[in-house]
C-alpha positions as CSV (number, residue, x, y, z in Angstrom):
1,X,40.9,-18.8,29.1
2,X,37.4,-19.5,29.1
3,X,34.4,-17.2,28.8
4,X,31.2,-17.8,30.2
5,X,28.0,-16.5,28.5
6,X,26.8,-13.3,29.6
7,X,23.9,-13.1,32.2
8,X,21.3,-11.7,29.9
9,X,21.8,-14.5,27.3
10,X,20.1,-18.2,28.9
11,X,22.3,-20.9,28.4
12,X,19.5,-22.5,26.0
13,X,19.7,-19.8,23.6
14,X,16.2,-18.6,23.9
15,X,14.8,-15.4,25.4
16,X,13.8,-15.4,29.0
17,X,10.0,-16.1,29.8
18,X,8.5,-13.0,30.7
19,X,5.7,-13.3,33.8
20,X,3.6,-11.6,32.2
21,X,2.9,-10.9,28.8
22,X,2.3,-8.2,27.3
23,X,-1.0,-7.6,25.4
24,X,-0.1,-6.5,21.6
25,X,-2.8,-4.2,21.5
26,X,-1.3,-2.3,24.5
27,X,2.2,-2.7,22.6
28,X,1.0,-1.3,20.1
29,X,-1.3,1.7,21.5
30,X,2.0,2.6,23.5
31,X,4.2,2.6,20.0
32,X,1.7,4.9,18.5
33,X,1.5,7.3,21.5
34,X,5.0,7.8,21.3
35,X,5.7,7.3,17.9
36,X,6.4,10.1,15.0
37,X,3.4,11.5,13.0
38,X,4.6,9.8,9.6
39,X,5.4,6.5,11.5
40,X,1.4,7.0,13.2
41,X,0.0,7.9,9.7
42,X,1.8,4.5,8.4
43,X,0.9,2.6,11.7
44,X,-3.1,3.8,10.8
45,X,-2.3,2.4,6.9
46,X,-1.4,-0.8,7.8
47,X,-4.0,-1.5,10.4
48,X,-6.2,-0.4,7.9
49,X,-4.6,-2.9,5.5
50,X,-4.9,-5.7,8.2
51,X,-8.8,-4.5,8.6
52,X,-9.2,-4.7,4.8
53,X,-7.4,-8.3,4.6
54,X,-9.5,-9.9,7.0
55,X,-13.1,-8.3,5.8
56,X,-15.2,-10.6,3.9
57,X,-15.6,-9.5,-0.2
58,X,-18.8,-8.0,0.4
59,X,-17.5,-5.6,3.3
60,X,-14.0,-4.7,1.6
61,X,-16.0,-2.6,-1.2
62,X,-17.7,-0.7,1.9
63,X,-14.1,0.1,3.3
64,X,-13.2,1.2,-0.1
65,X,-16.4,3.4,-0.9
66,X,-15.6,5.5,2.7
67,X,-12.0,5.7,2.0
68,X,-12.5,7.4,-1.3
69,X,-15.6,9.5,-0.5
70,X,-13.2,12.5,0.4
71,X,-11.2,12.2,-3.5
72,X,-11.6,13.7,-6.8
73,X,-10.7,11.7,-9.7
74,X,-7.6,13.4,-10.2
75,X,-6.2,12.4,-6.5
76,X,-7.3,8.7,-7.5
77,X,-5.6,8.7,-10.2
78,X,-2.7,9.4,-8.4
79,X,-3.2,6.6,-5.7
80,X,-2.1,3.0,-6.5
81,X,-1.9,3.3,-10.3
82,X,-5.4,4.4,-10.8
83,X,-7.2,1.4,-9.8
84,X,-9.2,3.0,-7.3
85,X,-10.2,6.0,-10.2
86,X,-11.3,3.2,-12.4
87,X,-14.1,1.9,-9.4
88,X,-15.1,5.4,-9.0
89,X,-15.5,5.9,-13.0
90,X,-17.6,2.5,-13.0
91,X,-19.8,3.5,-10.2
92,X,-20.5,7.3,-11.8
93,X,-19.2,10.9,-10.4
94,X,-21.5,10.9,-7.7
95,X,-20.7,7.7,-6.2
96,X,-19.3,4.0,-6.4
97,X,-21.1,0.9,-6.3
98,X,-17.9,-1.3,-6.3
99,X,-18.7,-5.1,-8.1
100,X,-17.1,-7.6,-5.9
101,X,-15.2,-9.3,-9.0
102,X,-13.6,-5.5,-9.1
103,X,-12.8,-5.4,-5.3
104,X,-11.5,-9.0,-5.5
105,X,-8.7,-7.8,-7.3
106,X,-7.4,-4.6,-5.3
107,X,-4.4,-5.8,-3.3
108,X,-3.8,-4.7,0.4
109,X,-1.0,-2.7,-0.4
110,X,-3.1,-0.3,-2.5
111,X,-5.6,0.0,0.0
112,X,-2.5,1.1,2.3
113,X,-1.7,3.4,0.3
114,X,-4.6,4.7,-0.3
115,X,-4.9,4.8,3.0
116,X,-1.8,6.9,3.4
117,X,-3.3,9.2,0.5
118,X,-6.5,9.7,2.3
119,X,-4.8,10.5,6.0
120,X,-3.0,13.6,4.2
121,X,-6.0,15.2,2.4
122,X,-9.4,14.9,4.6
123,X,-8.4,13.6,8.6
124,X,-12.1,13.5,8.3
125,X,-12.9,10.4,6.5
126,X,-11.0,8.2,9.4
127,X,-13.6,9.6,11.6
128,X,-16.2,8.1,9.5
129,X,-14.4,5.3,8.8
130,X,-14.1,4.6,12.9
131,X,-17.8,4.9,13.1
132,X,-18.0,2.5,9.8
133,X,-15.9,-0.3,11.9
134,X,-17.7,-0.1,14.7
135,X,-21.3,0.1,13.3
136,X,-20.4,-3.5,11.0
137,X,-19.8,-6.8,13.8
138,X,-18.0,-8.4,10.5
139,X,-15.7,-5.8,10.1
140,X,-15.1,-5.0,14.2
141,X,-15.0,-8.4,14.6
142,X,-10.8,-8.7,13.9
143,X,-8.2,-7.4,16.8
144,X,-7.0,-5.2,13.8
145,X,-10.1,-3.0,13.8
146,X,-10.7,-2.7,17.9
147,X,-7.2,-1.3,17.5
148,X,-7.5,0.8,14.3
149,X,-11.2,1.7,15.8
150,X,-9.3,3.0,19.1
151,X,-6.7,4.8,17.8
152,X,-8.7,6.9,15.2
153,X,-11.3,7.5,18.2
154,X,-8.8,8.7,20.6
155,X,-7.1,10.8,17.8
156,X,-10.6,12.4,16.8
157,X,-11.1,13.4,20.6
158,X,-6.9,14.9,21.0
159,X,-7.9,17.0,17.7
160,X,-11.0,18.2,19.2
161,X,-9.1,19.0,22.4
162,X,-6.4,21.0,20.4
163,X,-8.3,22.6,17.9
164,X,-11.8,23.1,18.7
165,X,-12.7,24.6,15.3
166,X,-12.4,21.5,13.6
C-alpha cells in the first residue's frame, strides 16, 4: 500500500508561500495583545535588550541611566550580579555618569534583566524611557524601538484608561 503525503505538507518539503506576508511588527503587537502579563513584561525585556544591542556605545549608557533612575542601591545590587550598583557607586548617590569603557562591558542579558527588575518596581520609568526612544533618531532608528516605543505608549494610555489615579 502506498501513502501519499498529506495535503498540508508540499511535495518539496517547504512551507507554502503565503500571498501576503505578514509584517513582524504586527505579529508581534498581536502576540502581546493577547499574551500573559509575565510573557508581556518578558516580551518588553527583550525588545529592550534588542534596543540596547543595536544603540551605539554612547547611547547605551543613556538607556542604562533611565532604567536605573527608579532603584536604590540595594535593588541594584540585586539585579545582574551587581554590575549595574557598581555604575551607580562610580557616578555618586545622586546620579550616574556611566564611562563608556564601563558600559562596553554590560551584556544584553543584564540589561534584560534589569529590564525585568525595573518593570516590577516603578511601571513609571518605561514611560520615560518611551519618551527617551522617541526623543533620540539613533536610538528610534531600529524596528526594535518603534515597536518597544508602541507598546509602552499604548500600555501607558490602557493604564490611564483603567486607573485614572496613576
Amino acid at each position: 500500500m502506498t501513502t501519499s503525503p498529506s495535503p498540508e505538507v508540499p511535495l518539496s518539503g517547504h512551507a507554502p508561500q503565503v500571498a501576503e506576508e505578514i509584517p513582524i511588527e504586527q505579529l508581534v503587537t498581536e502576540v502581546y495583545a493577547t499574551a500573559e502579563p509575565v510573557v508581556r513584561q518578558n516580551m518588553v525585556a527583550r525588545l529592550v535588550g534588542k534596543v540596547y544591542q543595536a544603540a551605539p556605545l554612547a547611547e547605551r549608557g543613556f538607556l542604562i541611566r533611565q532604567l536605573i533612575q527608579p532603584l536604590g542601591i540595594l535593588s541594584l545590587l540585586a539585579v545582574a550580579n551587581g554590575v549595574f550598583a557598581k555604575l551607580r557607586l562610580q557616578g555618586g548617590l545622586s546620579g550616574m555618569q556611566a564611562r563608556l569603557e564601563d558600559v562596553q562591558h554590560i551584556k544584553v542579558d543584564d540589561v534584560i534583566d534589569l529590564a525585568n527588575f525595573v518593570q516590577q518596581v516603578s511601571i513609571q520609568a518605561f514611560d520615560g524611557l518611551a519618551q527617551t526612544l522617541a526623543a533620540s533618531p539613533v536610538l528610534a532608528s531600529s524596528a526594535a524601538a518603534a515597536l518597544l516605543v508602541k507598546i509602552l505608549m499604548e500600555r501607558a494610555r490602557h493604564r490611564r484608561e483603567t486607573d485614572p489615579i496613576s
